[in-house]
Steps between C-alpha positions, in 0.01 A plus 500: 500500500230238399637125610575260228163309608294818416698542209388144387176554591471798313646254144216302553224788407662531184483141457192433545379781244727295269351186582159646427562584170657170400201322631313715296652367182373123581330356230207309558528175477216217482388397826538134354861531533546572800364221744256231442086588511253546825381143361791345614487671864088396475634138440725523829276641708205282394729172550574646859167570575391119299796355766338670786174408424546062450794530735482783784753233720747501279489915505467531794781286607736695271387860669533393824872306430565905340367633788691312801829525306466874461372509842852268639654770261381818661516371869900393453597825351331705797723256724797590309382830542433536910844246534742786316577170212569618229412224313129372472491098435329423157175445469441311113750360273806756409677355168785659383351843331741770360265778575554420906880538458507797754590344813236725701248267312596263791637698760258859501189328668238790267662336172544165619103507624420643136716226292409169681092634529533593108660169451229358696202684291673370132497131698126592533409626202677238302335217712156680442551496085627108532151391642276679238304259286631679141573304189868505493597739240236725696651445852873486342443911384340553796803434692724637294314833475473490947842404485571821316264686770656368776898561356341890473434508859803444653631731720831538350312662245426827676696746660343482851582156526826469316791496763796532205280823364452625837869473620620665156250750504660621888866443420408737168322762636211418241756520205398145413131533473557815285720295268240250537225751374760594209497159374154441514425816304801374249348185457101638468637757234733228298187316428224794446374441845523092536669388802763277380742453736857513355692278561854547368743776471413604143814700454695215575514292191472596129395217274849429277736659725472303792245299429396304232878457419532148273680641165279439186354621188101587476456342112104490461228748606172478390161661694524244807855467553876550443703155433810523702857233355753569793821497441658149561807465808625164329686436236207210360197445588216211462349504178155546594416867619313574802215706503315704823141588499474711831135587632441839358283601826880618612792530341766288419789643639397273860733244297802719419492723877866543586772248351504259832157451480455524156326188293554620169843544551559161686329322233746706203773385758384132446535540137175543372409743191232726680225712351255626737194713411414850689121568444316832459347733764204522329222805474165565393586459164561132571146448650412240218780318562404128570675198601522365145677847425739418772567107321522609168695840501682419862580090532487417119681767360778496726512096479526537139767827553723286684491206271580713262798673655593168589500324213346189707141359393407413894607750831463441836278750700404600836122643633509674796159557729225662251777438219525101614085499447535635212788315370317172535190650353725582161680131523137373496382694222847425236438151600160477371629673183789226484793759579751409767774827493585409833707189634407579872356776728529559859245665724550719785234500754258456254128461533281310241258337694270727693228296650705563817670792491649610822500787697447715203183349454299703743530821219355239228152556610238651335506828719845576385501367177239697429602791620863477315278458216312842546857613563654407231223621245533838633900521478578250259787374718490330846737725657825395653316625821232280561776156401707649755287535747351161477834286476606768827215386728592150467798577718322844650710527822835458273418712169246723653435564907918461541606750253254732593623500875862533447436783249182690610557455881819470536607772224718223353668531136395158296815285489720471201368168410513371086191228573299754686542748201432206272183445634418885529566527120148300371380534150069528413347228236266567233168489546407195270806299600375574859172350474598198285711413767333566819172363356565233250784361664505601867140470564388294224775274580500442078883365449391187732175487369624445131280837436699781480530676106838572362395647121178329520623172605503298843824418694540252735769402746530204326633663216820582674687179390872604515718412742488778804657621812276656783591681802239567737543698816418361914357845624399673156260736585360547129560175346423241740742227456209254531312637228834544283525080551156415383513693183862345439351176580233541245724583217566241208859487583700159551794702595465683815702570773362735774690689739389645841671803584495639880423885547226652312413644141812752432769336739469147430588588176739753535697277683883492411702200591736717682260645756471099638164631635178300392485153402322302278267160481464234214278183379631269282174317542102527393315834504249348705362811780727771534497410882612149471793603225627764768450242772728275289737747358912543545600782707795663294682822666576775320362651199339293241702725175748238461267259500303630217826603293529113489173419369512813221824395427379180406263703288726727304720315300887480433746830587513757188717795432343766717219697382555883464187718425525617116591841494243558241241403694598703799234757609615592800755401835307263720295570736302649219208769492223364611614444841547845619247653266167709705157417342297770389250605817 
C-alpha cells in the first residue's frame, strides 16, 4: 500500500500538468509594465562605478566594514556550533520582522546564520544605494526598486529555508505542499495564467448579504455610475445632504464593510441624509472615456441629482483618493463658470499637488508611463491587474511575499477577511481617463500648475474657494500625507481645517470611534511646511469621525423631517448593480 507521502507525491504530477496549461494562457503583457528599464540599472551601476572611481576610500571602507561583520558573523556561529549552543549571538541589527517569527530563527544556528547574514547583506546593499551620486528622484527609484530585490530574497521566501514550511511539510506528510501546489494552480487559472496571489476567502462574503449591508435605494444610473440615497436611522436629519465620491480604482463598499466598521452607516447614524455614488467597472467600450467624461457625466450629474432630490440649491460632498483629485478639479472648474452647488467638500487622502508625490512616484517615470501607455492602447483599459500589483508592492512582504507563504507553502486557506476581499475586488479604468490622469495630472503635475484642461479650460487649486475639511493619512502608502498638505495648502480656501489621521490609506479612515484604536493630530495655526504644522500639532486619541461630524454639521444646516428615497425614483435596493457586475474580457 503506497504511503500517504507517495500518494502526495504522485498529486503533484497532475499538478504540474495543470499548472502548465494555465501558464500557457498568460497574456503578454508590455515589458514596460512590469519593472523599470536597463537605463535605470545603467544609471546605478555607472554612479557605483563614478563613486568608485573619485572616491575608491569611501568603497572600500564600506566592503571591508561588510566584510569583517560577515566575517564576526560566520566565526560566532561555528562557535555556537563546536560549543553544542544553540543559539548563535547576532551579528547586524535584528528589528522586529514578522517573517522571523519562528523561534528557530534564533535558536536553530543554520537559520539563525541565514537571517542575521541576510539582514546583514540588505544593511549592505542599502548603504551601497545611499552613497550613489543620483539626482534624487533617480536614486529615490533606485532604492525602492533594490528594496523590492532585496524583500524577494529573503529566505522565508523559499521552501529550503522556511522553518514554518519545513515543520508543516513533516508533521503533514507532504499534504501541505500538495495543497500548496493546488492553490497556486487555482490562483494561475483564476487569472488566465497571472500570478495573483489571493488573498481572501472568496466564498466568504457576498456583496449585500453580509457585506455592503447599509439599507438604501439606488435612484440614478447613468454610464459611470449608480447614485445610491440610503435609507435614513433618524427620525430628522440636517437639511443639507451629504454626498460620497469614492475613488473608482476600487469600490466603494471599503466604507459600508460590516455595520461596526461601517462609515456610511455611522454617518446615517449621525443624522445625515446620505447619497453615495458606486462607479462602473468599465470595458473596452469605455476606452474614450476621459477625465472630463468622468466630471461631467460622474461629479456634475450626480451633484445636480442630489440637489434635485433634495430640493436644496447647495450639498455638501466628500472626494475620496482619485475621487478627492478630481473633486477639486470640478470645484475649480464651476467656480470659474460662477457656480457654487456645493457649501463644503471634504477630502480623503487626497492628492492634488504632485511635484512630490511619494512612494508612488517611482512608477511615474517615463519607463512605466510609457509602457502603461502602449498598454493601454492595445486593451483599451489598464487592467485591474497591473493597479493591483503596483499599490501591492508598496507593502510587498504584507500583500504579496506573506500571502504567498501561508498559502503556497504552507497549503493555507486565505482567511475570511472583508478588507482583504475588498482590496482583491479592483475595478480597470478607461483608457483616456487613464492617461489624462497619470500624465496630465500625475506627471505633468497640471492641477498645481494651473494647467490642467477641464472642457477646454484651466483649473487651478486656487479655484477651490469653499470652505473644506481634509484628512490626510501618517503612513499612507499612496497618498503621501505630505503631498496631500501642500496641495491643501495651495488651495484658495480661507476655511480649512486639516486633520492628521494615524494608520495608513484604508484604516485611518475606516476608523470607527468604537474600535479606540488610532488617533488623530490637529493645527489650528498657519499652513506653513507640513513638518513644522505636525511638529506643532495636538495629539487627539481616538478616531477623528466625531471630529469631522462637528465641522459638517456646522455645514449642513438645521434638522428636517427625514429624507426617504422617492419610490418613483427607485431603481433598485442599495448596493446597486454596478458593484457586483463582471466587465466584459
Amino acid at each position: 500500500m503506497p504511503s500517504r507521502l507517495e500518494e502526495n507525491l504522485a498529486k503533484i504530477e497532475a499538478l504540474s500538468a495543470r499548472m502548465m496549461q494555465a501558464l500557457s494562457q498568460r497574456k503578454a503583457a508590455d515589458p514596460g509594465v512590469g519593472g523599470p528599464s536597463n537605463e535605470l540599472f545603467m544609471k546605478a551601476a555607472a554612479a557605483y562605478v563614478a563613486t568608485m572611481m573619485q572616491d575608491p576610500a569611501r568603497v572600500m571602507e564600506q566592503q571591508v566594514a561588510y566584510w569583517g561583520r560577515t566575517l564576526k558573523h560566520y566565526a560566532a556561529a561555528q562557535n555556537a556550533l563546536a560549543s553544542g549552543e544553540f543559539k548563535a549571538p547576532e551579528a547586524g541589527p535584528a528589528p522586529k520582522d514578522r517573517r522571523f517569527a519562528n523561534p528557530l530563527w534564533d535558536t536553530h544556528p543554520g537559520f539563525n546564520f541565514l537571517k542575521s547574514q541576510y539582514l546583514l547583506n540588505a544593511d549592505a546593499v542599502k548603504e551601497a544605494v545611499g552613497g550613489m551620486d543620483l539626482e534624487e528622484k533617480e536614486k529615490a527609484r533606485v532604492a525602492y526598486f533594490t528594496r523590492q530585490i532585496v524583500d524577494m530574497m529573503a529566505p522565508t521566501n523559499f521552501l529550503a529555508t522556511n522553518p514554518d514550511a519545513l515543520e508543516k511539510a513533516v508533521a503533514t506528510e507532504g499534504a501541505s505542499l500538495v495543497q500548496g501546489l493546488e492553490n497556486l494552480v487555482a490562483d494561475l487559472e483564476a487569472s488566465n495564467g497571472d500570478l495573483i496571489v489571493t488573498l481572501a476567502d472568496k466564498e466568504a462574503f457576498v456583496i449585500g448579504e453580509n457585506i455592503a449591508t447599509a439599507p438604501g435605494k439606488v435612484v440614478f444610473r447613468n454610464h459611470l455610475l449608480e447614485l445610491i440615497q440610503y435609507s435614513p436611522s433618524t427620525q430628522s436629519t440636517f437639511e443639507t445632504p451629504l454626498l460620497i465620491f469614492p475613488p473608482w480604482i476600487n469600490k466603494f463598499y471599503v466604507m459600508d464593510m460590516k455595520p461596526q466598521n461601517s462609515l456610511i452607516k455611522w454617518i446615517v447614524d449621525q443624522g445625515f441624509s446620505l447619497f453615495v455614488v458606486s462607479w462602473v467597472n468599465p470595458d473596452a467600450s469605455y476606452s474614450g472615456i476621459s477625465m472630463d467624461d468622468y466630471i461631467e457625466d460622474g461629479f456634475i450629474a450626480a451633484m445636480d441629482l442630489v440637489r434635485e432630490v433634495s430640493g436644496q440649491e447647495q450639498i455638501n460632498a466628500v472626494g475620496y483618493c482619485i475621487a478627492g483629485t478630481t473633486l477639486g478639479l470640478t470645484l475649480s472648474h464651476l467656480q470659474s463658470l460662477g457656480q457654487l452647488p456645493l457649501r463644503s467638500a471634504t477630502f480623503f487622502t487626497t492628492m492634488t499637488d504632485f511635484s512630490d508625490p511619494g512612494e508612488v512616484g517611482v512608477f511615474l517615470a517615463a519607463d512605466f508611463l510609457d509602457g502603461i501607455g502602449r498598454q493601454i492602447d492595445t486593451d483599451g483599459i489598464l487592467s485591474k491587474t497591473f493597479m493591483s500589483r503596483t499599490f501591492s508592492f508598496l507593502r510587498s512582504n504584507d500583500l504579496i511575499y506573506g500571502p504567498a507563504i501561508k498559502s503556497y507553502m504552507m497549503g493555507e486557506a486565505p482567511p475570511a477577511f472583508d478588507l482583504l476581499f475588498w482590496n482583491g475586488d479592483g475595478t480597470n479604468l478607461p483608457g483616456k481617463m487613464a492617461k489624462d490622469y497619470l500624465l496630465g495630472l500625475c506627471r505633468d503635475d497640471g492641477f498645481a500648475r494651473g494647467e490642467f484642461l477641464v472642457k477646454g479650460k484651466p483649473t487651478a487649486l486656487s479655484g477651490v474657494t469653499l470652505p473644506l475639511c481634509a484628512i490626510a493619512c501618517e503612513t499612507d502608502h499612496i497618498a503621501h500625507w505630505r503631498g496631500s498638505f501642500n496641495g491643501i495648502k495651495q488651495m484658495g480656501s480661507d476655511d480649512k481645517t486639516l486633520i492628521l489621521s494615524q494608520s495608513g490609506h484604508i484604516a485611518g479612515i475606516i476608523n470607527p470611534p468604537s474600535k479606540g484604536k488610532y488617533g488623530h493630530y490637529t493645527n489650528s495655526g498657519p499652513m506653513s511646511t507640513a513638518d513644522e504644522w505636525r511638529a506643532e500639532a495636538e495629539f487627539h486619541p481616538g478616531s477623528w469621525w466625531p471630529r469631522w461630524r462637528t465641522w459638517l454639521a456646522g455645514h449642513s444646516g438645521a434638522q428636517v423631517p427625514a429624507r426617504h428615497p422617492d419610490p418613483n425614483r427607485v431603481l433598485c435596493d442599495a448596493p446597486g448593480t454596478y458593484v457586483s457586475a463582471i466587465p466584459a474580457a
